[in-house]
N, C-alpha and C positions, 0 to 999 in steps of 0.2 A: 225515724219515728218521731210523733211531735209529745210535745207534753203540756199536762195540764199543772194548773193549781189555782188554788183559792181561797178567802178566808169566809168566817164565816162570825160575826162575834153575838156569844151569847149574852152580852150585857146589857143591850140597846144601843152601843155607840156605832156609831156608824164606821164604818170603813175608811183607811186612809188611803186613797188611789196612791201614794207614795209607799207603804208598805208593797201592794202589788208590783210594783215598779222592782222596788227592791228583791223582791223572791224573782223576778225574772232577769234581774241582772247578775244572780246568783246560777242562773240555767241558759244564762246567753248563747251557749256554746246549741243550743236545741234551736232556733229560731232563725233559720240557715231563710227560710223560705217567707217567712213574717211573723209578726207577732199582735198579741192588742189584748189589751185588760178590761173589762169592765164592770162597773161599780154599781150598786143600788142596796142607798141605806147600809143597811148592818153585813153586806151579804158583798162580795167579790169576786171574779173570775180573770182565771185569764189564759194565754194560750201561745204555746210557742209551735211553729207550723215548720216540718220538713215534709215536703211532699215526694212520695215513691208513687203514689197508684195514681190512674189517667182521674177520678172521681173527687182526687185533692185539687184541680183545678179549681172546682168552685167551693173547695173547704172554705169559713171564714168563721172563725171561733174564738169567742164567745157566741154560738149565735144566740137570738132572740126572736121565741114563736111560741103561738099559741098560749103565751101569756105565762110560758117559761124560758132559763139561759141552761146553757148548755155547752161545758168545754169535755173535747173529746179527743183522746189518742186509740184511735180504731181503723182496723181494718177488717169490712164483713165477707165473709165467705157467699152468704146467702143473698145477696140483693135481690135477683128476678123475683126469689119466692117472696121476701119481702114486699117489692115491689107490688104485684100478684093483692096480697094479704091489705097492704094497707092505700090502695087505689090509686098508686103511681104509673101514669101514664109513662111505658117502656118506652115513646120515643123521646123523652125527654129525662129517662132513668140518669141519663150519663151525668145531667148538669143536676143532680142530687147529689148532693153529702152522703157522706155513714153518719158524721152527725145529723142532718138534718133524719136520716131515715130511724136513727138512734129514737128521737126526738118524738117524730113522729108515733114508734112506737110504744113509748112511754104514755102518747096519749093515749094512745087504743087499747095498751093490754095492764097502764102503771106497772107498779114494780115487777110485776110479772112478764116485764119486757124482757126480760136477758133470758126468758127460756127459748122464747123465738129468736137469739142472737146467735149467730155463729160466726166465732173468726177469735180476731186477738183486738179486747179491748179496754181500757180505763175510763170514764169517764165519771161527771158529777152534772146533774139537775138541780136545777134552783125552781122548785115550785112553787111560782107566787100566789098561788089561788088559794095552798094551801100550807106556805108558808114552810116548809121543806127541803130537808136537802137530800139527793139521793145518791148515790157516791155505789160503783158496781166495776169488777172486777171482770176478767173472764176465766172461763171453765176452768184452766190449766193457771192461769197464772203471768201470762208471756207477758202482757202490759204492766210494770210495775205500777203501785201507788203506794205513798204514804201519808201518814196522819199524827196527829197532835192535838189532843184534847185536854182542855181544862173548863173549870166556872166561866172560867172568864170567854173562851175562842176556841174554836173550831180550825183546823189549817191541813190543809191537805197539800199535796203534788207528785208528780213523777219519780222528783229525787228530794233526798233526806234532804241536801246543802240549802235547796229550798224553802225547805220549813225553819234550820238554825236560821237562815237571813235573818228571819221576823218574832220569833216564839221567846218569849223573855227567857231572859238568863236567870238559874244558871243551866248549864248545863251538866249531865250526868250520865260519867259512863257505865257503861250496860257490860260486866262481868262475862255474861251470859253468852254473849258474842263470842268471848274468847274461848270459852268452854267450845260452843260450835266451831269454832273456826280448827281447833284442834283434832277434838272426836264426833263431828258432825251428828251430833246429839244436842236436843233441847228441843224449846218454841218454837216454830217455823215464821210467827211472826214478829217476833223483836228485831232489833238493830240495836246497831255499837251504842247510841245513843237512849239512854232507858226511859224517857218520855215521847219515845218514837215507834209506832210501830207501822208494818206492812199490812196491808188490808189485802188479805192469801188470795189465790183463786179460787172460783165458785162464793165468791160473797157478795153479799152488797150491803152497803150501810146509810143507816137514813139518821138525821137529828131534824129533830121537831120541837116544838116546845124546849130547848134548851137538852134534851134527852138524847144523848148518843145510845142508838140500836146494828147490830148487826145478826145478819142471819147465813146460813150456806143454803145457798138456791141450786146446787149441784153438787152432785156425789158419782162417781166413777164406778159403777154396775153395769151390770149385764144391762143390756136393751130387750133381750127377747127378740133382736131383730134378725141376727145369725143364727140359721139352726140348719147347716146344710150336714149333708151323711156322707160327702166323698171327702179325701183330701184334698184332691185337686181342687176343689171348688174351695179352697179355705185359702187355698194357694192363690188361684185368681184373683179372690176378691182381697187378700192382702196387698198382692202386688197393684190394684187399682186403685186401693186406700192410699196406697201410698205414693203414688204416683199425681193422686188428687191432691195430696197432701204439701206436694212438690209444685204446684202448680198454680193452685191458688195465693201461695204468697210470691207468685214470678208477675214483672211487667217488665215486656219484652222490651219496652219501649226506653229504658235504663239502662245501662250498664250491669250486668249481674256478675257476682262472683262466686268462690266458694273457695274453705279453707280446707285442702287436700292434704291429707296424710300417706293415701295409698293402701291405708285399712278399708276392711267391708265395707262400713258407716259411710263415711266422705266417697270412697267411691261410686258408693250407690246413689247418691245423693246428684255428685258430679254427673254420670252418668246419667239420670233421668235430666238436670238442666242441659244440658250438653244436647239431647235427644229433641227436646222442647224446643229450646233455640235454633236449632239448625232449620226447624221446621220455618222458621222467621228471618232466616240466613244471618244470625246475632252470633256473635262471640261468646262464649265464655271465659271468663278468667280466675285463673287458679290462682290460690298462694301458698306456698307448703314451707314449713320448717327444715331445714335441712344441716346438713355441716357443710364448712369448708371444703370447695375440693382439693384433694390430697390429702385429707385430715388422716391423723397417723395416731390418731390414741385408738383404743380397744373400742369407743361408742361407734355404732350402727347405725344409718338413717335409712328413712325409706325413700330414696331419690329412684332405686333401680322401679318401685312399683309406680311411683309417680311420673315416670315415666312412660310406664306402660300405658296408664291412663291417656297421656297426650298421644301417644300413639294411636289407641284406639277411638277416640274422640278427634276429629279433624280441624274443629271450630273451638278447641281450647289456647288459650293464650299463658304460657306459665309464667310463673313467676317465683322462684327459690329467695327466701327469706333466711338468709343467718344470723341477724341479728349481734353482730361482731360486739365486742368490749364491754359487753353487759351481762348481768345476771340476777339472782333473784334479790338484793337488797337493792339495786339499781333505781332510781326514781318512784322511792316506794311515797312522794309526797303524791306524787300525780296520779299513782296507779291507785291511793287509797279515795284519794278526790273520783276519780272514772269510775272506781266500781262499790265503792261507799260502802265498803268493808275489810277485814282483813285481807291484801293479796295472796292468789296462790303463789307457788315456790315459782312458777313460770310463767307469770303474768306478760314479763320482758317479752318473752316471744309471742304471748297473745297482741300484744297493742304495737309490736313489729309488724305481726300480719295484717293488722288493721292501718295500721299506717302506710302500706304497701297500697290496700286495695283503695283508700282514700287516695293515695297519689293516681291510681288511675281510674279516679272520679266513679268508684263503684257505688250504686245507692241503695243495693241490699244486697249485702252478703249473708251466703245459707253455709250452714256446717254440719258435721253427721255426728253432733253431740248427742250422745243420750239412747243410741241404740242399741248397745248392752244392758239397757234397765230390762229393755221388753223385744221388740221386732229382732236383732240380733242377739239375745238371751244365749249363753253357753250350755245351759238347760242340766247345771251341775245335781241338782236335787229332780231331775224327771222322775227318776226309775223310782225314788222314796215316797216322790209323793202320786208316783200311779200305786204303789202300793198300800198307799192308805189308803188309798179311794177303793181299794179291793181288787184293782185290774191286774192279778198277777201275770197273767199271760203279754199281756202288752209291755208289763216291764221286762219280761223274760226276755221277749225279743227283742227291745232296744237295746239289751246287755249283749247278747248276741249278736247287733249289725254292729256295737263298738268294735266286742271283739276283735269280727271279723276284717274293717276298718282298720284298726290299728294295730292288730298282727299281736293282741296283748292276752294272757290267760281270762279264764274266766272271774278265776280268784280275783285277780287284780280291779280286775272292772266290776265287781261284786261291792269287794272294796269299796271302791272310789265312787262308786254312784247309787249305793245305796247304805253298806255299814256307815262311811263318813259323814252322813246327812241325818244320820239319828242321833236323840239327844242321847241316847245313853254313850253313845262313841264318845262325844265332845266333853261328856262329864269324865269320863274314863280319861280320857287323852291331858286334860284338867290335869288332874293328880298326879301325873307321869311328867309332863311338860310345864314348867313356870312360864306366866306369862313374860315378855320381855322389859325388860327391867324398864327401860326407855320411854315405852309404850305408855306402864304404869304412871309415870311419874312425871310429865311433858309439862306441868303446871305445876304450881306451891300448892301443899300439901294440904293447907286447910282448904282452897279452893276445889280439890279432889274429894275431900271430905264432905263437901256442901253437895256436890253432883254428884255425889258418887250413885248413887240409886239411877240415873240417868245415862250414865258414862257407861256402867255395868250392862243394863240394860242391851238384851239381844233378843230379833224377833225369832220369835216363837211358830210362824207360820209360814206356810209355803213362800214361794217368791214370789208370785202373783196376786196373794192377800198380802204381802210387804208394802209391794211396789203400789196396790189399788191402796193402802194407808199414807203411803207417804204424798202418794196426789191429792185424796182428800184432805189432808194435814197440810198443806201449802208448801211443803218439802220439795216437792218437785218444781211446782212455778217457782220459788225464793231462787233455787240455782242457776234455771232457765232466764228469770229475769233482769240477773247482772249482763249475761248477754245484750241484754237490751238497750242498758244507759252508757254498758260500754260502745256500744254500735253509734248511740246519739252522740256520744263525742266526738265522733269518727264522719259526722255527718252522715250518717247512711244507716240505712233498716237492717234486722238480723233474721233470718229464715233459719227457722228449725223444725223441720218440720215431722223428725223422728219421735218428736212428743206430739202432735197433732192431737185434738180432742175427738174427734171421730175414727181417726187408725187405733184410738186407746178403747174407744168402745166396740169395734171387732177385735182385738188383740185379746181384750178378756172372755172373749169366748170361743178364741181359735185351740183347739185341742193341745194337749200338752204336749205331747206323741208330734207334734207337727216340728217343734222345737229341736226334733232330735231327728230327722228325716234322713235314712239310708245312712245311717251311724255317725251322724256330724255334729260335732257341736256348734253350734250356731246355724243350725240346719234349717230352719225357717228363712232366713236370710239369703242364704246359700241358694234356695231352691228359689226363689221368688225371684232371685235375680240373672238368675239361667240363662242366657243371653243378651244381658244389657247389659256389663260389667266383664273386664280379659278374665276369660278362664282363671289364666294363673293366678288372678286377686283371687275371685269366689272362693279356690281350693285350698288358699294358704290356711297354715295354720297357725305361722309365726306373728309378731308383732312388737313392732322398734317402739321406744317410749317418744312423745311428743318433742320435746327435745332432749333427745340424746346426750348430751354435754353439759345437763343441767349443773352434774356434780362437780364436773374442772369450774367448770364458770362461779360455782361457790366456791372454791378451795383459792381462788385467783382473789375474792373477796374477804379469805377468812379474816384476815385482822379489822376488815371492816366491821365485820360481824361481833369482834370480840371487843373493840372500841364503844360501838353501842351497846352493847349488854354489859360493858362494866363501867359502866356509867359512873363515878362514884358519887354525883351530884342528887342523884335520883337512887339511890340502892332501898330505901324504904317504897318506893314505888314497884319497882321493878320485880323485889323480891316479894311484894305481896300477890302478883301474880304468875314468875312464871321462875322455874327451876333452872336456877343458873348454873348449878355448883358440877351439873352434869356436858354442860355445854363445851367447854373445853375438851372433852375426853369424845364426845359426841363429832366435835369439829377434827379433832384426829384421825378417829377412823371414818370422816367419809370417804368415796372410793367410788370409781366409775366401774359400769358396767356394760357388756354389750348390747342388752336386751336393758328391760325391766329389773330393778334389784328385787331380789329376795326376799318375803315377805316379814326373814326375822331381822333384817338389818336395816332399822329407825334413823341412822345416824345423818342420812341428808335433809330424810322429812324433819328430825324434830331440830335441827341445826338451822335450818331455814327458816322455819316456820315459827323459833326462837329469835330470831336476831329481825326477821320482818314485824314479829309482833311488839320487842322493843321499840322499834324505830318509831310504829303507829303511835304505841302511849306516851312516848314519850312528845311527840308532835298534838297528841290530845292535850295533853297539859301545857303545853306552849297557847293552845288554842283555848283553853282557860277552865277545861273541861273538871269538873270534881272528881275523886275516887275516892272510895269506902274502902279506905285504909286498916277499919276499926271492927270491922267483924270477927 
């Protein structure tokens, strides 16, 4: 993917082509394919180019037309219609940009441009006519940007590191981050850095007159466009959503890969490129996490289903990543630089697999992140929430196909899909059960006290009013789009296409009942993929954690972990954020397991996710970064 960035200065001084220079020597690692800046008066652009799609041939960004500049990281879904709408002759469609068609648009419909866009994009206009800048995101989020506003400047780009380049000191860290980074609550647009923020998806923002505005040009509703009466027919056009959705981010003409697990998600994913390529006699290439062979401890991989996959796919090419002598404190300078925020506990093995598929010069890899939000749903609250809608008969019988499915009483699955889903249960269950002490308490206490209204905080509504919140809140793109700068480091684009903006606008009107199809959980999935994925995937119902090993591979580091958390140079910094005094006792009992651990035993996540967040502040304040010590 390429990236943008630009300044813009509110004072009247003009731009220093050496400040631009600066922000891109700061994103060098983007500009595989070229790069170029350009200046006029108070106003700046500039533009670093990896080209994945046949249309980036004649990308050249900054461009200059119709009396605006124009730096863009986009890919459109829509061209012919574009094409079509805004009188580009189709035989010369190909030697068009997305930015020049971006551009174009802008003339034709201004700001009103991004309703006719479809695809995954960032950009920013420089309007000289009328003195403007227009700065737009897309639907979901996929293309990241950020921003920096003061009296004095305007400063946008792809990645935060690009805006510290040039934004005067000092700098100030952002609390708020580590709250998120812990209990995945707060703003959806902040960053570690508190004069920084993310401009979500569905926005776009304009400065004029010295006036920063932003607006949301998109919100995640029904269309009114699906209203079919069979299932099957909810089924088809799932499966061609999605299959569209797989498609349009592929150019055969590349190397493609994908990051295989051997779960639903990646398989299905594999599985349609796999289908696609062959059609083009292309390879596919896998790269899956795995263990050692012979590994002798109790952890699980899924090497037996990833195999399956190669079995059934004849044009796959694998590739097993173990990722030897590392773990999750490992190279936490570099992995906080690639993903410009807290890492997760298993980051090691995400930029393992990336560094895998970069060696065999991959330039976009897809992965089947994100299909337990919606399309793969385990559809735990069906039966509750057809029951508020009044449909008792339809609940009745999805408790019955469980039943019958998993050979379980009726009691049981009464229980479990519909008493457990109401609030009166969870309050009940409350009083009976303490939450876990660990859970409680992951951060310094006054810091708990300040969120605490946020932290607490649990929705109140079905899964599908959740999950259509957390898209319109930029919750969903902020996750989706570390993907993205992590891919640009790696040289290569990220396909994800189980968040697709158009599979999410039929997904919110496929019936709920479809979710739970012939008594399965993830039965939407299941049913849609009925012959493009091995049987024995579809039906499982098991599933190994990402990496397995995560927890030996921390217990191999503990004293590293307890070296930096007791820092005693820094113990006023440290302790103002994060709870030490649990950490030791935390670091004892972690403990491997065969599957997934246990939902009440904290001791790896908050052991990890302790000793990586020291590492980070503590390299912030190296970097000369301020904290609010004093609240």
């Amino acid at each position: 993917m390429s990236a943008v960035f630009g300044v813009v200065n509110k004072n009247g001084r003009f731009v220093d082509p050496d400040s631009l220079h600066v922000m891109q020597s700061a994103i060098a690692h983007r500009a595989t394919d070229g790069k170029d800046v350009w200046v006029d008066g108070v106003v700046g652009f500039g533009h670093c180019l990896l080209k994945v799609y046949p249309q980036q041939d004649y990308e050249h960004c900054p461009l200059i037309a119709y009396n605006c500049t124009i730096t863009a990281d986009a890919r459109l879904d829509n061209r012919n219609e574009l094409a079509a709408l805004l009188g580009i002759d189709k035989t010369r469609l190909i030697m068009v940009s997305d930015s020049e068609i971006i551009l174009l648009s802008y003339k034709r419909w201004g700001e009103d441009c991004v309703n006719h866009l479809e695809g995954e994009f960032a950009f920013a206009i420089w309007d000289a006519d009328n003195q403007k800048l227009f700065v737009a995101t897309d639907h979901i989020g996929f293309r990241p940007l950020f921003y920096y506003d003061s009296p004095e400047q305007f400063i946008f780009c792809s990645e935060i590191k690009g805006i510290v380049a040039v934004k005067p000191f000092p700098n100030y860290f952002n609390e708020e981050s580590l709250v998120q980074y812990f209990y995945s609550k707060g703003k959806s647009n902040i960053t570690y850095n508190k004069d920084i923020f993310a401009l979500c998806g569905g926005n776009v923002l304009t400065l004029q007159d010295g006036k920063m505005a932003y607006r949301k040009y998109w919100n995640l509703e029904s269309t009114g466009k699906y209203n079919f009466t069979k299932d099957q027919d909810w089924y088809d056009c799932t499966r061609e959503m999605l299959y569209r959705a797989v498609e349009n981010r592929l150019n055969t003409d590349v190397p493609i890969g994908v990051t295989l697990s051997g779960g639903l998600d990646s398989t299905s994913v594999a599985c349609i490129l796999s289908e696609l390529l062959m059609k083009k006699n292309k390879p596919l290439y896998t790269f899956s996490s795995v263990l050692p062979l012979g590994h002798r401890g109790i952890e699980k991989d899924e090497r037996y289903y990833i195999d399956l996959v190669g079995k059934h796919c004849s044009n796959i090419i694998q590739t097993y990543v173990e990722a030897p002598g590392v773990g999750p404190l490992s190279n936490l300078d570099d992995a906080f630089e690639i993903d410009e925020s807290f890492p997760v506990s298993v980051a090691y093995m995400n930029y393992a697999l990336h560094s895998a598929a970069m060696q065999n010069q991959v330039r976009t890899l897809f992965n089947g992140f994100g299909g337990d939000f919606w399309i793969s749903w385990k559809g735990h609250s069906i039966v509750y929430d057809l029951v508020k809608k009044g449909k008792y008969r339809q609940g009745l019988k999805i408790m019955q196909q469980f039943c019958a499915k998993e050979n379980e009483s009726f009691h049981k699955i009464f229980r479990r899909m519909y008493l457990s889903q109401s609030p009166y249960y969870s309050f009940l269950r409350s009083l009976f059960k303490k939450q876990n002490e660990m859970e409680q308490k992951m951060l310094n206490d006054d810091i708990l006290k300040r969120y605490h209204s946020q932290i607490a905080e649990k929705a109140k509504t079905s899964h599908a009013d959740s999950l259509v919140t957390e898209v319109n809140q930029g919750v969903i793109g902020r996750k989706v789009s570390k993907f993205y700068n992590r891919s640009g480091f790696y040289k290569m684009d990220i396909g994800t296409p189980l968040f697709d903006k158009n599979l999410y606008e039929l997904l919110i009107d496929v019936p709920i009942h479809c979710h739970a199809n012939n008594g399965e959980k993830r039965g939407l999935i299941r049913t849609i993929m009925d012959g493009v994925i091995p049987e024995e995937i579809r039906l499982r119902t098991d599933k190994k954690a990402f990496s397995p090993d995560s927890a030996v591979r921390l217990i191999a580091q503990k004293q590293e972990v307890l070296n930096v958390v007791n820092n005693s140079n820094d113990d006023l910094l440290l302790d103002s954020f994060l709870n030490r005094s649990l950490l030791k006792e935390s670091l004892c009992n972690v403990r491997s397991y065969e599957g997934f651990p246990p939902s009440f035993d904290m001791n790896f996540l908050f052991s990890a996710k302790t000793g990586i967040s020291a590492t980070v502040l503590l390299r912030l304040k190296e970097k000369g970064y301020i904290f609010d010590l004093n609240k």
